[in-house]
N, C-alpha and C positions, 0 to 999 in steps of 0.2 A: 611329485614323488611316486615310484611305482608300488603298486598295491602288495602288500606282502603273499597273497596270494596269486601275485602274478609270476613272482621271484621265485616260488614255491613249481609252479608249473612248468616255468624253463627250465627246471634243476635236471628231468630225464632228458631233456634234449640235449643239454652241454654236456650231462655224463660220456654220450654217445656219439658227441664229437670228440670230446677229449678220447677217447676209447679209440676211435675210427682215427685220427691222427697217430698213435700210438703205433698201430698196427702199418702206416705206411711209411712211418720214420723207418730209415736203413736201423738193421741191429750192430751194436757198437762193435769195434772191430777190435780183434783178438790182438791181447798184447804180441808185442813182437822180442822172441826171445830165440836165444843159441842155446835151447833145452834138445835133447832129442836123436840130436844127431853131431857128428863132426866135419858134416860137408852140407850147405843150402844155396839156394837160386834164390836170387835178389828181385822181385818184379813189385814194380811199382805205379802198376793203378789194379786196386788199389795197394800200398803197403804191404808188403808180406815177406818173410822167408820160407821158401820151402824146404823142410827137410829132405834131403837124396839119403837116402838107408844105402843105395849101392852107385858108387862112383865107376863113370866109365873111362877106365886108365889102365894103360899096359905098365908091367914091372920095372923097374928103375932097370935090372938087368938086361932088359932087352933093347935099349936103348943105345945104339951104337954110334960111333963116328962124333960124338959131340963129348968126349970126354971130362975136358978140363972145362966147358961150360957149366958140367952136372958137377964136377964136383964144386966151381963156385959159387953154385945156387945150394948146393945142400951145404954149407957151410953157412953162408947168408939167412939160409933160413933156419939153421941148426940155432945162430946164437938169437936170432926172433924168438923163439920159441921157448929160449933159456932164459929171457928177459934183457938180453944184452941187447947193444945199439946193432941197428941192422939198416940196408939201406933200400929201400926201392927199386925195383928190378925189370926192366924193359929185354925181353929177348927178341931181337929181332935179325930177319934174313930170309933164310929162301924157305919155300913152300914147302910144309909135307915132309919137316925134318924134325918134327917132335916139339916144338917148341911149348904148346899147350899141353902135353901129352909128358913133358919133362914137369913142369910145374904139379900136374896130378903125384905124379910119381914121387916128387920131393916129398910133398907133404903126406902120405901116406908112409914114406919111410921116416919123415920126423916125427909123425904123431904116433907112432909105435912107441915111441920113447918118450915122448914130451906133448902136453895136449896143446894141440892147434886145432881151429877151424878153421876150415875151406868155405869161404863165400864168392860165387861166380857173380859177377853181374855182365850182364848184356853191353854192349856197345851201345844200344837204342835208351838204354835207361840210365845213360853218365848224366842227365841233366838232374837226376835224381839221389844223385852219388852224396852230397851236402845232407841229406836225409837219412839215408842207409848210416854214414859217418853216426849221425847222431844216435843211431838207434844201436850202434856195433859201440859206441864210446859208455854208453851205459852196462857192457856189460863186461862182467871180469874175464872171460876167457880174450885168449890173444888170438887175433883173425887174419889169415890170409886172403886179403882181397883181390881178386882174379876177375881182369876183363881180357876176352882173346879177339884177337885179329883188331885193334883197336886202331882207330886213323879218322880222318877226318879231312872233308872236304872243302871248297872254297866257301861254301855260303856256311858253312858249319861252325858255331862261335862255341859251342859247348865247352869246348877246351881250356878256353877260360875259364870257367867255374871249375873245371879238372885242377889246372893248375891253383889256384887258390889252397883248395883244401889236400892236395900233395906238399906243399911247401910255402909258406909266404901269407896265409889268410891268418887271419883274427884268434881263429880256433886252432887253424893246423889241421894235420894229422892225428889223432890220439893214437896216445902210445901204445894202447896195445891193436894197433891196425898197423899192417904190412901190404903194402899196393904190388901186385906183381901185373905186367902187361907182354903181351904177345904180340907183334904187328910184321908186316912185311917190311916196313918202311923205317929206316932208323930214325928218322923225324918226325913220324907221326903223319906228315903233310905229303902229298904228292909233289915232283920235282916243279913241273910247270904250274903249280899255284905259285911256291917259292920265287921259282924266274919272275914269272906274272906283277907279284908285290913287288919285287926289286926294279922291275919296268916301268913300274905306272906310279910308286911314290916317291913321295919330294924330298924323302931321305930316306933313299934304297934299303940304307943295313938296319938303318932302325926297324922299318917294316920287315926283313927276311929275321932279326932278332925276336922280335914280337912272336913270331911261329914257331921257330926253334926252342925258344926259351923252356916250351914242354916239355921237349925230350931230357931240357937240362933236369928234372925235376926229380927225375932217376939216379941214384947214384951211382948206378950197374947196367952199365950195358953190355948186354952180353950179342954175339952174332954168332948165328946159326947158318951154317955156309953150306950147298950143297957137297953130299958124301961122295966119294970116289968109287970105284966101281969094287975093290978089297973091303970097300966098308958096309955097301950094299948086301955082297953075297954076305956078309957076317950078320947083318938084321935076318936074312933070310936064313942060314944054318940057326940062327941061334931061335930062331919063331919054330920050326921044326923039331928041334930038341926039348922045345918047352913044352909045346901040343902032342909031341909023340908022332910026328908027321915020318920019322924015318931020318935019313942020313944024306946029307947033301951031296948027292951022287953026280956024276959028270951027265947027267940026261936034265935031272933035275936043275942044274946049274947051267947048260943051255937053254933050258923053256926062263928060268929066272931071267936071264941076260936077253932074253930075244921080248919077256914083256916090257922090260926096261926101256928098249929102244921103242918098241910101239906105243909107248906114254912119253919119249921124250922127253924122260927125264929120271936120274935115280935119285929115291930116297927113300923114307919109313915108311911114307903112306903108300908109295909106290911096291913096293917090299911087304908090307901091311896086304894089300889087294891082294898080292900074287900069291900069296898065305892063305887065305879066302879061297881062292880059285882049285889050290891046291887043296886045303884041305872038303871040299865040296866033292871034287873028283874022287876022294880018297874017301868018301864017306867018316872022316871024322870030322865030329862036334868040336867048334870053340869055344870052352867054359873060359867066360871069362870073370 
């Protein structure tokens, strides 16, 4: 048996382990809440939502050539927002034609009226998506969840766990979460992985099913097609009328159409830049 006065003299030494442990334990990490704000970035290591106080998105009216998309999508998300049945929303098509840039806009014009949050998460952190879920399902506000340019590659299984908790898992989707996705690809997959599975397994359609099956997970597909060269100059009249740039004049609408051709290609972002360029030259500021 140890001497009482032996137990007596270890006592300062474990104080000051226990102490010195204390001090290197991580401090516990801050509950995760939609207090703060109406738009956060999802990053998960460790856990977190940040709140964004100022979202970077152009106005719904400047938004040209993709009409009857926006108005689908603001309807879609109009009855989310009202508590009614809504559906999952993949936009997808050609580059630089607003597709991320539509979704900002929607919800900034639905939560005028009805409270939504904006939650972006990263493409790199869908493996973590089954988490954020858990942490969005606990709280009562209704969430827009937003991943852009979203795709996935041959060695990439993540998709998986995506589809689960879009439709089909144990838990689901909770009800007040709304998945909206952005992507070039209207399947998610690049063509030659598709060919690829249908070449090399022992029953083609089941394997090109298994990939597709994702995009099935959307109810809404909407496609974003490249604009016409009428729809172009009207992003660009209508960015000028907004900023105070002046009046789309026949010199102005030559330099627009001659950078169009040297990007090889027209659209919003394209249209976007030459607004930039323009107003640098012009010495006005873009508040945006």
């Amino acid at each position: 048996m140890t001497p009482p006065e032996t137990i007596s003299g270890l006592a300062p030494v474990l104080n000051r382990i226990a102490a010195a442990l204390e001090r290197l334990a991580p401090a516990p990490a801050p509950a995760i809440t939609l207090e703060g704000a109406d738009a956060f970035v999802w990053h998960s290591r460790p856990d977190a939502l940040e709140p964004v106080t100022t979202v970077n998105r152009v106005a719904l009216d400047l938004l040209r050539g993709i009409d009857q998309v926006r108005d689908i999508l603001l309807e879609n998300t109009r009855r989310f927002a009202a508590g009614l049945p809504a559906n999952n929303v993949l936009l997808w098509g050609a580059r630089g034609m607003g597709k991320s840039s539509l979704i900002k806009a929607a919800h900034a014009t639905v939560s005028a009226s009805a409270p939504l949050v904006l939650v972006e998460i990263n493409r790199e952190d869908i493996p973590s998506l089954p988490r954020l879920l858990g942490h969005l399902r606990a709280s009562a506000r209704r969430c827009l969840l937003f991943c852009d340019d979203l795709s996935f590659d041959a060695d990439d299984t993540s998709y998986k766990s995506l589809k689960a908790v879009l439709e089909g898992g144990l838990q689901g989707r909770p009800k007040n979460v709304l998945f909206y996705a952005t992507s070039n690809r209207r399947h998610l997959m690049p063509r030659d992985m598709m060919e690829n599975e249908r070449s090399t397994a022992i029953t083609p359609s089941e394997a090109v099913e298994e990939k597709v099956s994702l995009s099935d997970r959307f109810g809404l597909w909407l496609g974003v097609h490249n604009c016409s060269q009428q729809d172009y100059l009207a992003m660009i009249e209508g960015y000028m009328a907004y900023y105070g740039l002046g009046a789309l004049d026949a010199a102005v609408r030559g330099r627009a159409l001659e950078w169009s051709v040297t990007r090889g290609a027209r659209s919003g972002r394209v249209a976007w830049q030459f607004i930039q360029d323009l107003s640098g030259e012009r010495g006005k500021p873009l508040d945006l």
